[in-house]
N, C-alpha and C positions, 0 to 999 in steps of 0.2 A: 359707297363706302365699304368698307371693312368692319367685320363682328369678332371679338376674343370670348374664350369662353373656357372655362376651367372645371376639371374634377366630372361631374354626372351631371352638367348643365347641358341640355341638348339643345341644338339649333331653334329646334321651336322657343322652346321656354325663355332663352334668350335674349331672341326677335321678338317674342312678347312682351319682354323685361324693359329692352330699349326702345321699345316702338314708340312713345312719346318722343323721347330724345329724337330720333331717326326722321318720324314725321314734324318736329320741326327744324329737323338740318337740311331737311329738302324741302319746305315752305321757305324759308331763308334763302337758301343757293338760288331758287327759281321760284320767286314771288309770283311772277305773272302765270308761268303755269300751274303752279302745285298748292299756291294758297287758296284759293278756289274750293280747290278739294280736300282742304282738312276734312279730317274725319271719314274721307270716304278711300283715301288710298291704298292701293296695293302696293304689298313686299313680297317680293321674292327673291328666294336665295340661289346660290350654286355654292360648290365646294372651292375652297380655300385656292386661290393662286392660280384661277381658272381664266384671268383677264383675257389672256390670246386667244383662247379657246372660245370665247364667247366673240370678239373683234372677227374675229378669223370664221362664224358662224359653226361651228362642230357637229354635226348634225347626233354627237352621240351624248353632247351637253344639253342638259335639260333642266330650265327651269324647276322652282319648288317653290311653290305658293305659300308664306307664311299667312299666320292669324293672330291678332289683337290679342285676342283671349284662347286658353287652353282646357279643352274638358275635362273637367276633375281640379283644376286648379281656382279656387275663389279666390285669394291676393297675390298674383304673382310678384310682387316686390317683396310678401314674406316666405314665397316657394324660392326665389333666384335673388340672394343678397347681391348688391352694387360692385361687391370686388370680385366676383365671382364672373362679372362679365366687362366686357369693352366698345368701345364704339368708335373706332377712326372714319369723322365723313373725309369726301372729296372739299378741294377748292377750285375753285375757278377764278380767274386773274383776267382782266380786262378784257370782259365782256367775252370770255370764252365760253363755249356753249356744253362743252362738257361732253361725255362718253354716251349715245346714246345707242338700244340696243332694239329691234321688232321683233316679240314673239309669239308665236300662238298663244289660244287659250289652254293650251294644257303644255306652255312652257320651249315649245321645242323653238328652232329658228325658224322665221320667215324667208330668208334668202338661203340661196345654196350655197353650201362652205365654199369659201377659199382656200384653193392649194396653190403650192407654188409650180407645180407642176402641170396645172392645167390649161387646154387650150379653149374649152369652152368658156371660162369667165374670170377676165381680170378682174380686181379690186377697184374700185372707182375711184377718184383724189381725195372723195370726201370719206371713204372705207382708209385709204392711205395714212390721212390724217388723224383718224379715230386710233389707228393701229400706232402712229408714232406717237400719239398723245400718252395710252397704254403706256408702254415701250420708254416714254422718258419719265412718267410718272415711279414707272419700277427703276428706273438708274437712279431717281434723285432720294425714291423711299430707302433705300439700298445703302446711300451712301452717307445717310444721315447716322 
């Protein structure tokens, strides 16, 4: 999904703010694998608009590891009020499996980018598919 965020709210504080919401719009979309692990999931973020970049593996895109809680912050819901931030999740439509992405642990990609220009490694049908999924999701957010 997608984070809004307004004025001197920072990515962190944000991704703290929604992290309940967030973790349960991905217990929901994906009960079998992700309700399991209430309470123990990882978020992390990338910068704004970065969909391809990440489909396509970037190797200069790198992961950021958020956190539940902020040092120095005791009630983040009275540090970051509710209009001050946003949360658009993803959907998924009969039994579509959705965007997935492998990273290290310190964020970077597991596989080596995709260019269009290379001869050492095409995109596989299932990288194909991931990248049109991308690809129509931004025509249809676009045109709404």
């Amino acid at each position: 999904g997608k984070i809004a965020r307004v004025g001197d709210v920072t990515v962190e504080k944000a991704m703290a703010r929604l992290w309940p919401m967030i973790e349960e719009h991905s217990a929901r979309l994906r009960p079998a694998d992700l309700y399991p692990k209430w309470g123990k999931l990882e978020l992390w973020v990338t910068p704004g608009d970065s969909e391809l970049d990440v489909a396509y593996c970037k190797p200069e895109l790198q992961f950021v590891q958020m956190f539940r809680e902020i040092d120095g912050v005791e009630d983040i819901s009275k540090a970051v009020r509710n209009v001050e931030i946003g949360f658009q999740g993803e959907l998924y439509e009969n039994n579509e499996e959705g965007f997935r992405t492998v990273r290290t642990a310190d964020g970077k990609a597991v596989k080596p980018a995709v260019t269009a220009t290379s001869t050492d490694r095409q995109p596989s049908e299932a990288e194909m598919d991931e990248l049109m999924e991308v690809l129509n999701s931004q025509v249809e957010a676009s045109s709404e």
